[in-house]
C-alpha positions as CSV (number, residue, x, y, z in Angstrom):
1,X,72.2,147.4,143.7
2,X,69.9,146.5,140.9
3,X,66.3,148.3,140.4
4,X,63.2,146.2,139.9
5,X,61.9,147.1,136.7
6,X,58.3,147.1,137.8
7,X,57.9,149.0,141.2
8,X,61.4,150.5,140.8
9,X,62.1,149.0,144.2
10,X,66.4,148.6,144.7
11,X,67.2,144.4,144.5
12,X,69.3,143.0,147.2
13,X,73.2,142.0,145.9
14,X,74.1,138.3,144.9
15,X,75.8,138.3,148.1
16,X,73.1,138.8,150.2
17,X,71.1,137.0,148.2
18,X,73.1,133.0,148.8
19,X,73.4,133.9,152.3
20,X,71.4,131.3,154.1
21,X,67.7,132.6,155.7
22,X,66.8,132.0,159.4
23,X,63.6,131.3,160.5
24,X,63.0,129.7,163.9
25,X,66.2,128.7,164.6
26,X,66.7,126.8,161.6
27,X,69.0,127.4,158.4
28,X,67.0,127.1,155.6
29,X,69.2,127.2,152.2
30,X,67.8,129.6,149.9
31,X,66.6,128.5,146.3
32,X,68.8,128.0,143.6
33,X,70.2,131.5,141.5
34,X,71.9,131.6,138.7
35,X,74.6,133.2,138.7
36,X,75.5,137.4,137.0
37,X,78.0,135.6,134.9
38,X,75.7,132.9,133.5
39,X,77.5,130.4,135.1
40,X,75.2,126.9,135.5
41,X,73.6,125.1,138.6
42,X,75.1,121.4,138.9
43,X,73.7,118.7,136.8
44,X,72.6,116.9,140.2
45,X,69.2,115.6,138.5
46,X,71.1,114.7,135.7
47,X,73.7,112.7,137.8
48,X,71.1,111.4,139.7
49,X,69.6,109.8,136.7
50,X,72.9,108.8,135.0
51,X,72.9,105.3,136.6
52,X,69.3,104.3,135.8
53,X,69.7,105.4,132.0
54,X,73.0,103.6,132.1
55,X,70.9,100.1,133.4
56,X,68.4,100.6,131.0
57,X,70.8,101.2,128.3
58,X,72.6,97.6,129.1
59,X,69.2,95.6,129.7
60,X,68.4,97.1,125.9
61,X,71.8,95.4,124.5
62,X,71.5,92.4,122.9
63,X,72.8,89.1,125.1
64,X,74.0,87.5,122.3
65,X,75.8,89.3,119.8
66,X,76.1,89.2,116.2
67,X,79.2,86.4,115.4
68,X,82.2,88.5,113.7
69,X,84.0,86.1,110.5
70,X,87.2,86.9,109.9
71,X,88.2,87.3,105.8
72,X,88.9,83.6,105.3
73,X,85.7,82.5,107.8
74,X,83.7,84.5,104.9
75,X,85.0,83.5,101.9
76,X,84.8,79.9,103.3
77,X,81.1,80.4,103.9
78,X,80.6,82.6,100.9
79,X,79.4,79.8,98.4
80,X,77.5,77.7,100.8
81,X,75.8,81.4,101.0
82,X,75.1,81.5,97.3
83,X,74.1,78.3,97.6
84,X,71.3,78.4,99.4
85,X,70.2,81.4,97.5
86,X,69.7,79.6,94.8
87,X,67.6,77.2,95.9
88,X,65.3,79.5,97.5
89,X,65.3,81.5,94.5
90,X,64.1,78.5,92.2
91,X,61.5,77.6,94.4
92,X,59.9,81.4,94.7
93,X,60.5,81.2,90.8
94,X,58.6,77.5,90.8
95,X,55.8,78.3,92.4
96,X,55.4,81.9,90.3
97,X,55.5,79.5,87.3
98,X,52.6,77.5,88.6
99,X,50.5,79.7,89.6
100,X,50.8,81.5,86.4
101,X,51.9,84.9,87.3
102,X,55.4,84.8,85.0
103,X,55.1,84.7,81.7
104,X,57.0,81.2,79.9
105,X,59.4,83.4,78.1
106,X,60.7,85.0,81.3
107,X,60.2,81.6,83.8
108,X,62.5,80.2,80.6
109,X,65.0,82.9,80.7
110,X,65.8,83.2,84.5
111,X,65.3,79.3,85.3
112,X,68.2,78.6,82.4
113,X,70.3,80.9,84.4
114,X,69.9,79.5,87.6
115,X,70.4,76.2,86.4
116,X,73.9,77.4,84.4
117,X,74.8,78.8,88.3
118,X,73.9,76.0,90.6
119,X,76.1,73.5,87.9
120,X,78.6,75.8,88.1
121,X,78.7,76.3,92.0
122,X,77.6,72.7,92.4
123,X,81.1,71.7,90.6
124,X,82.8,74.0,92.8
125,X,81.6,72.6,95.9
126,X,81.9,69.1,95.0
127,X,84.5,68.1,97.9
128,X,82.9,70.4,100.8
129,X,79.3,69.5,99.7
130,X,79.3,66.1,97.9
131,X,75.0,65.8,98.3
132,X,73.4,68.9,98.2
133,X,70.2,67.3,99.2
134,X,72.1,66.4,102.8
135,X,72.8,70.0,103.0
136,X,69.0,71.0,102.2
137,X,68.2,68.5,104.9
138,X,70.8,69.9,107.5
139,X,69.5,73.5,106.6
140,X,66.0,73.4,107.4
141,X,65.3,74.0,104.4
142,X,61.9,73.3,102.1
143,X,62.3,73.6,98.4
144,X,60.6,70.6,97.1
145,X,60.3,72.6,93.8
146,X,63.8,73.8,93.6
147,X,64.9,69.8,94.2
148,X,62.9,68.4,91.6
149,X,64.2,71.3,89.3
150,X,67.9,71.5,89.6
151,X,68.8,68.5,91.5
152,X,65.7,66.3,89.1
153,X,64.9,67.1,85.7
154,X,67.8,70.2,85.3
155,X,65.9,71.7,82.4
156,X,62.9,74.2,82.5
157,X,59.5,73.2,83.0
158,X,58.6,74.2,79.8
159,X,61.3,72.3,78.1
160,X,59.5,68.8,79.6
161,X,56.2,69.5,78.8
162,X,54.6,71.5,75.0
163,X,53.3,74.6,76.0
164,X,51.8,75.4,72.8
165,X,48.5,74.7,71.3
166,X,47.6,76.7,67.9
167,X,50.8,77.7,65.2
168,X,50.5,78.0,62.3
169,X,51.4,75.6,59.3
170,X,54.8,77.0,58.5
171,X,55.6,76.9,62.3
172,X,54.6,73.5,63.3
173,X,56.9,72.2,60.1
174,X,59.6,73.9,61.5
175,X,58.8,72.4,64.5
176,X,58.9,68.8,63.6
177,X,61.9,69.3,61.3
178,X,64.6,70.3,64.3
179,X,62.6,67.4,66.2
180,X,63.6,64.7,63.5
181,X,67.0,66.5,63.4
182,X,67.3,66.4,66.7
183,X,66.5,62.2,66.8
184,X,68.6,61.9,63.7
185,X,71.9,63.7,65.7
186,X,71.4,61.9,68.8
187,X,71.0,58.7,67.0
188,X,74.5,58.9,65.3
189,X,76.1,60.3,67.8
190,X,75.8,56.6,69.9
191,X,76.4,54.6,66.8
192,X,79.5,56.4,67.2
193,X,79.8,54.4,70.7
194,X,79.6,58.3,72.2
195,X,79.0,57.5,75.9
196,X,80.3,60.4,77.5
197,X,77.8,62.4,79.9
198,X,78.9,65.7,78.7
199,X,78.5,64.8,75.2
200,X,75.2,63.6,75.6
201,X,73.2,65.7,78.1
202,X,73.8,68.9,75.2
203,X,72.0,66.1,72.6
204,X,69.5,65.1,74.7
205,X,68.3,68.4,76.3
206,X,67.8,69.9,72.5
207,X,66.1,66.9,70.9
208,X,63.7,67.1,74.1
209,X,63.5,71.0,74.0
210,X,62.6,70.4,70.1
211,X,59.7,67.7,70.9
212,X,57.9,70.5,73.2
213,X,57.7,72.4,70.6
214,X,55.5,70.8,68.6
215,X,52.1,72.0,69.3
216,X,49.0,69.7,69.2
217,X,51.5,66.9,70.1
218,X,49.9,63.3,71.5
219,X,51.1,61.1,73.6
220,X,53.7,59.3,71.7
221,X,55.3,55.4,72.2
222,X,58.6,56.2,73.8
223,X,58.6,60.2,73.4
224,X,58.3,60.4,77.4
225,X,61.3,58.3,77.4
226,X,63.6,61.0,76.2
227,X,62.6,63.4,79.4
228,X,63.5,60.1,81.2
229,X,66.6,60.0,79.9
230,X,67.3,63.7,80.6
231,X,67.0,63.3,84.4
232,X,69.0,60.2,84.2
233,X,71.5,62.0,82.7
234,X,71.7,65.4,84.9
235,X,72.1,63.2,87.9
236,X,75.5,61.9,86.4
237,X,78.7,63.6,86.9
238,X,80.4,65.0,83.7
239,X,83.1,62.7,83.5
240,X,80.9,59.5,83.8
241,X,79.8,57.2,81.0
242,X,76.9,55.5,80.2
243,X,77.5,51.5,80.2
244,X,77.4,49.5,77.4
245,X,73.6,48.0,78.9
246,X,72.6,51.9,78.8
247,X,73.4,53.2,75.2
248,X,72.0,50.9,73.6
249,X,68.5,51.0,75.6
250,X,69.4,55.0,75.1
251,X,69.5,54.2,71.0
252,X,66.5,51.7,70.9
253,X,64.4,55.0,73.4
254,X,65.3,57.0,70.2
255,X,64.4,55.2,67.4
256,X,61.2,53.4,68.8
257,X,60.2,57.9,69.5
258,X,61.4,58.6,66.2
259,X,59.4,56.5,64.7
260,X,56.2,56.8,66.5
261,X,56.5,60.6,65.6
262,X,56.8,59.9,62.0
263,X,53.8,57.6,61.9
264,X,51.8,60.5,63.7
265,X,53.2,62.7,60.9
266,X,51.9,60.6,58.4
267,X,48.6,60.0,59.7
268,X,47.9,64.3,59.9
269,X,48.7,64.4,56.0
């Protein structure tokens, strides 16, 4: 028999101890005791319990899982995926440009190479997404900004409109010498009856890059005709041609600016 180790008193065995007390009559079942080999009581609060944490845990599952793509499914999906991360991406980087929190070198630098990825995907996805404005539409999504830039003008902001007002003399020189060398490349290349879209847009885009460059620049006769042209131009598939009705309203456009911008040359000196 075990002692008590306060009164010294001797402790009843285990056996005695699970046998079941009488009192009036009536078994009573004696509490719980563990056991001298440390063995433990039955989980029966546990089990009890088991199927209400089980409920809770399905009511807490989601009804409508998450939709599994196989391989192909993804890479099928993959580009429309880039595509529409473009788009949002121009139109975060549009409206950081106008409220004038990016500086123009840096709106310059990443709009340039969104533009270079949205041609490139664009050409990619030219027989699963003919009209990327229908898929804008079918998406939900709003990007007025990002539409007017990649699907509209396809250059920078800055590149449409001169974002410079004070140079110095040596500067604004240089300035109007790549603009009349610009005019002067443009203009030979459609004497030489070049019509071709992707020969054009390159000649087009620098001669209008080149007029925005030239600070303290007025409105001139048939300068704003050139960023016309641009747009006209970007909305045209590579391969396309410009009519015969349209180079040579192209060529009278450049020569009618060209010589508007020499007469305000002349009338500084």
């Amino acid at each position: 028999p075990k002692v008590c180790r306060c009164c010294g008193a001797q402790l009843p065995c285990m056996a005695m101890m699970e046998r079941p007390r009488v009192m009036s009559g009536h078994s009573v079942p004696s509490a719980p005791v563990e056991a001298e080999q440390g063995e433990a009581p039955a989980p029966v609060a546990a089990a009890a319990e088991a199927p209400e944490i089980a409920g809770k845990r399905e009511a807490s599952r989601p009804k409508n899982p998450a939709t599994m793509l196989t391989a192909q499914e993804r890479r099928e999906v993959s580009p429309f995926a880039e595509l529409y991360s473009i788009l949002i991406t121009t139109e975060h980087l549009e409206a950081a440009f106008v409220r004038g929190v990016i500086s123009n070198e840096e709106y310059e630098k990443n709009c340039m190479q969104l533009l270079a990825q949205f041609k490139t995907l664009q050409s990619g996805l030219r027989d699963k997404c003919p009209d990327v404005r229908q898929f804008i539409r079918e998406q939900g999504i709003h990007c007025p900004l990002a539409e007017e830039r990649l699907l509209g003008t396809g250059v920078a902001a800055t590149a449409l409109f001169a974002h410079g007002t004070s140079v110095t003399t040596g500067k604004e020189s240089l300035a109007c010498f790549k603009a009349s060398e610009g005019f002067i490349t443009l203009s030979d290349a459609l004497k030489l009856n070049i019509s071709a879209v992707d020969e054009l847009m390159p000649l087009v885009r620098d001669l209008q890059v080149s007029i925005t460059t030239i600070p303290n620049l007025p409105p001139l006769a048939g300068v704003e005709r050139i960023a016309g042209w641009l747009v006209t131009l970007n909305n045209m598939r590579a391969a396309d041609q410009l009519s015969e009705q349209q180079c040579r309203q192209l060529a009278l456009d450049v020569e009618q600016a060209y010589t508007a911008l020499k007469t305000w040359l002349q009338e500084k000196t």
